[in-house]
N, C-alpha and C positions, 0 to 999 in steps of 0.2 A: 802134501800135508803142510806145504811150509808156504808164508809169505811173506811180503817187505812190512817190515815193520812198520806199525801205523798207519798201510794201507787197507781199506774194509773196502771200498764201491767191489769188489767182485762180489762178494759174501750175498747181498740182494740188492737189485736194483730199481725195487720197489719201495724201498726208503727214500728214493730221492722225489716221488712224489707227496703230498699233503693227501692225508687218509685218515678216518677214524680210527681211534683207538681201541682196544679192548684190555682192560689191565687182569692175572688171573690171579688170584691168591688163594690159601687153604684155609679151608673152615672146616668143621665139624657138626653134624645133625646126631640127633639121636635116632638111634635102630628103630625105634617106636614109628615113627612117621615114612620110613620104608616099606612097601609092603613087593619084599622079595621072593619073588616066586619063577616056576619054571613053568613057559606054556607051550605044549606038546603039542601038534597038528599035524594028525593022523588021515591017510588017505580016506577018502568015501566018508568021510567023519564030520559034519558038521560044526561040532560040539568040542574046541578045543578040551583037553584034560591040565589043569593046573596045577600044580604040585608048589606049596608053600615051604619055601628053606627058613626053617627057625634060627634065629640070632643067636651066636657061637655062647656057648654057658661058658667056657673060659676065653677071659679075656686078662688084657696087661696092660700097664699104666708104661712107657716108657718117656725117658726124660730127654728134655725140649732140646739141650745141648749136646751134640756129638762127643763122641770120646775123641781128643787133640792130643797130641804130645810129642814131646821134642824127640831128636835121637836118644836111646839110653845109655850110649858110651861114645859120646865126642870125641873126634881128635882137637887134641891143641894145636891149630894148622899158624899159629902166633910163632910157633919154634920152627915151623917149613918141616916136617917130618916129612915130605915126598921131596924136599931137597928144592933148588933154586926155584920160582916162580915170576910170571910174567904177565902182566895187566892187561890181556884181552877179555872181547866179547865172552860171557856165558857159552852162549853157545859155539862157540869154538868146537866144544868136546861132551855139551849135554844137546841131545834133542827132547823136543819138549811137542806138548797137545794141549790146548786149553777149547775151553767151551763155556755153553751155558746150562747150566741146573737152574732154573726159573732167573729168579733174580740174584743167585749167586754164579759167582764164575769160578769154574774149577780149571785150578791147572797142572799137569803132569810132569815134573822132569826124569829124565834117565839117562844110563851112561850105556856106553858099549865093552867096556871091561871090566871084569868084578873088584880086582884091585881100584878101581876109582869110586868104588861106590860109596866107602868111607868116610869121603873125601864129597862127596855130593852130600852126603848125609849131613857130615858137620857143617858143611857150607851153607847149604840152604835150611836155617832153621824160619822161625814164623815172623824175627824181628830183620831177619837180612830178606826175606821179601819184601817188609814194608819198606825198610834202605833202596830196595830195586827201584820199587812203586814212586818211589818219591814225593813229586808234587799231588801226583795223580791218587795217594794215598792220603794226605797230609786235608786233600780236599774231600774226599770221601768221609774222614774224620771229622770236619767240621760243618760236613752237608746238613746236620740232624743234632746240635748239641741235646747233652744227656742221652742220646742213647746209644750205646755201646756198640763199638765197629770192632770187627773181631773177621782171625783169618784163624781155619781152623788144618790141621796137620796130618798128614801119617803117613806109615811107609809101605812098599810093596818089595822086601828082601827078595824073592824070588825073581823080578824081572828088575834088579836096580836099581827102580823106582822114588821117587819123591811126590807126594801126594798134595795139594792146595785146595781150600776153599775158601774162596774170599768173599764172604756174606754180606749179601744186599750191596753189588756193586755192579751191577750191570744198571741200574734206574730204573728197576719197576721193570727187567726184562724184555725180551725180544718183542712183545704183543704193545708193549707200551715205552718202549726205552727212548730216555733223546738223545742216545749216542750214537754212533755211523756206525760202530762194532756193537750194535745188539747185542749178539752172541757170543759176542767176548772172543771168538778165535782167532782174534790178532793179540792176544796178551801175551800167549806163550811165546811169541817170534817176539815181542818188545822185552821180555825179560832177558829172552837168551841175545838180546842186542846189549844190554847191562854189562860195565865192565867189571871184572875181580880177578884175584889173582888165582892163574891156573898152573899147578906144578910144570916145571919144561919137560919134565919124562913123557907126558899125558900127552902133550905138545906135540913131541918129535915121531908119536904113533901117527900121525896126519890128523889135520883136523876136518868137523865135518862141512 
């Protein structure tokens, strides 16, 4: 699941030819112009039987922005409360998974012991991934002025989790991207290449 950072030619090697494109995005029609039904084709029957499924009477309006949010009880890691720390790689002591959701890319970090997860939690909030991101952030922000670039957040407490989605940054996706990582699954291995400071306790467990 892991690779050198910045390298993608495994990922396809169908990018390194010139091909058409197909870009896909989401739209909306109305139920009206559907005509959804089930067609049953019965032995010895010429005559398929149709069965019309009527458009659901309840429906819901839900809102265009995910629910984001930071951790709800920070540690203040400025006082070293896991004691001495040391300026290596990210992934020293988190593994991570990223990918592509159309044209955004998601990416996963987690730890291996529950004592660190606190500790993952405070560290990676949504403005120290843009810090990781850097240049490669800084330009995705000015790819589009006025419209708003946004990474949205959350957690998975049961498997240690830290959650990412960094919206509309793969370029229009795998079907139409002009990046060499489409699919964005070399993000996760270039952040946990990102240096910060990692407690030495965490440290002297082995890294990965």
């Amino acid at each position: 699941m892991q690779s050198y950072p910045g390298y993608h030619m495994n990922l396809d090697f169908r990018t390194m030819d010139p091909k058409p494109f197909m870009e896909i995005f989401p739209a909306t029609i109305p139920l009206s112009v559907i005509n959804h039904r089930v067609i049953l084709h019965e032995p010895g029957n010429s005559s398929p039987k149709e069965f019309p499924i009527s458009p659901p009477t309840k429906t819901q309006t839900y809102s265009v922005l995910r629910h984001s949010s930071e951790t709800a009880a920070p540690v203040d890691l400025s006082i070293k409360p896991y004691g001495a720390t040391k300026y290596v790689p990210l992934g020293s002591i988190v593994h991570a998974r990223s990918g592509d959701k159309a044209n955004n890319s998601n990416v996963g970090f987690f730890v291996r012991h529950q004592d660190e997860y606190p500790w993952l939690q405070s560290t990676l909030s949504i403005s120290k991934i843009q810090e990781l991101l850097g240049d490669d952030w800084l330009a995705h922000e000015q790819k589009e002025s006025g419209r708003e670039k946004r990474i949205e957040r959350c957690e998975f407490p049961n498997i240690w989790a830290v959650h990412f989605r960094i919206m509309d940054f793969l370029d229009g996706g795998i079907a139409s991207s002009s990046r060499i990582d489409g699919l964005g699954k070399g993000i996760g291995e270039y952040l946990r290449s990102k240096y910060v400071d990692i407690p030495v306790k965490f440290l002297d467990r082995g890294t990965i």
